[in-house]
N, C-alpha and C positions, 0 to 999 in steps of 0.2 A: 715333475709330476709325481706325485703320492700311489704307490700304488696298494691296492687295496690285497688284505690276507683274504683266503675263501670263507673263511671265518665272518670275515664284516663283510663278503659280499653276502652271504647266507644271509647276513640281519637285516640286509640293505632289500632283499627280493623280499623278504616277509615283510619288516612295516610295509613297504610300497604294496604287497599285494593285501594287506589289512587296510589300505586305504583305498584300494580301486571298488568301483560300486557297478563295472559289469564284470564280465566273461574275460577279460583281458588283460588278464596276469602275467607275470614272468615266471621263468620256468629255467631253474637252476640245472644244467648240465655237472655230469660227473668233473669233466674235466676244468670245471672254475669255471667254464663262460657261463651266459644266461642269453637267453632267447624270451623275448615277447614283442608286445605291440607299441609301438609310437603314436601318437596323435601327431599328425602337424599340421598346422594351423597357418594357413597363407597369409601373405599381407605383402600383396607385390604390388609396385610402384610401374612395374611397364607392363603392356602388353603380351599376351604370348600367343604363339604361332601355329598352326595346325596345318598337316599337308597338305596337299591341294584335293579333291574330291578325284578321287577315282572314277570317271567316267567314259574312260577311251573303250570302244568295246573293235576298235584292231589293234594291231602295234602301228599303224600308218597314223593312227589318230593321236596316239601317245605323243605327248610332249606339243601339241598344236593345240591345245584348249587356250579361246579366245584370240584368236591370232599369232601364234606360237608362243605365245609365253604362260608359263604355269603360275596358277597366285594362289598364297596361302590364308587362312585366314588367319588375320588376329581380332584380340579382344583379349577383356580385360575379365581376371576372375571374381566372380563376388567376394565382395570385403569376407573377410574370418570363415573362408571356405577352407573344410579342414577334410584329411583322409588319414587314415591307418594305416597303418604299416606293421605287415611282422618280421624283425630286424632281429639279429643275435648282438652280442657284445661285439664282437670283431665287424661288425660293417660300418665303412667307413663314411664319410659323412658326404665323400660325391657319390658312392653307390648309393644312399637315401636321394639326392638329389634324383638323380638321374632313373631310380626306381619310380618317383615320382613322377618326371615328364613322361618315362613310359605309361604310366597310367592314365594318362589324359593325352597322350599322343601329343605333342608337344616337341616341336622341332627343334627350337632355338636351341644354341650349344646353354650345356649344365655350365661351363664357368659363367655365365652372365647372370648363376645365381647363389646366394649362400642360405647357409641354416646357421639358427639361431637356439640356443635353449631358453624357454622362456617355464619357471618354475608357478605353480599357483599354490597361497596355501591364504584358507578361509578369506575369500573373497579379494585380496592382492594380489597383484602378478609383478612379476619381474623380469621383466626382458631387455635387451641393452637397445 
């Protein structure tokens, strides 16, 4: 892996922020990292899970919902459902994962899922 001097990362946060058309720039830290926002753009093939609805209003009820077993929901996310993220250079791509399911509350273990980069430039994408 190539690693980059602060020099071309400096060039690398300007074109990128001469092409973003909102508020959601990268932002060159002293120390060579960069912090800004990710797009990620879903495209999942199974179901995902949500915990079960909090409704026990004792602890004697806890864990007896529907004849003692708890059930979670699943379902399926709308095709090209996308979220933001503000990520630094150093986060690693199961904390993106797993930042994710935290935002939608999502049970299932992070390894049953991966990230992808998927580049777009004037109206092609690239994604594996």
């Amino acid at each position: 892996m190539d690693m980059l001097s602060v020099g071309d990362i400096q060039q690398k946060v300007k074109e990128y922020n001469a092409q973003i058309n909102s508020n959601l720039y990268m932002v060159l830290n002293r120390d060579g990292s960069y912090t800004g926002f990710i797009r990620v753009l879903f495209k999942l093939t199974r179901p995902v899970s949500l915990p079960p609805p909090r409704k026990a209003s004792s602890p004697q009820e806890e864990g007896q919902q529907e004849g003692g077993l708890k059930h979670r929901t699943s379902f399926y996310l709308p095709k090209d459902t996308a979220k933001h993220l503000h990520i630094s250079s150093r986060t690693r791509a199961r904390e993106v994962i797993e930042a994710l399911l935290n935002k939608f509350t999502v049970v299932d273990n992070p390894a049953k899922f991966a990230l992808f980069e998927r580049s777009e430039r004037e109206n092609q994408s690239e994604c594996p």
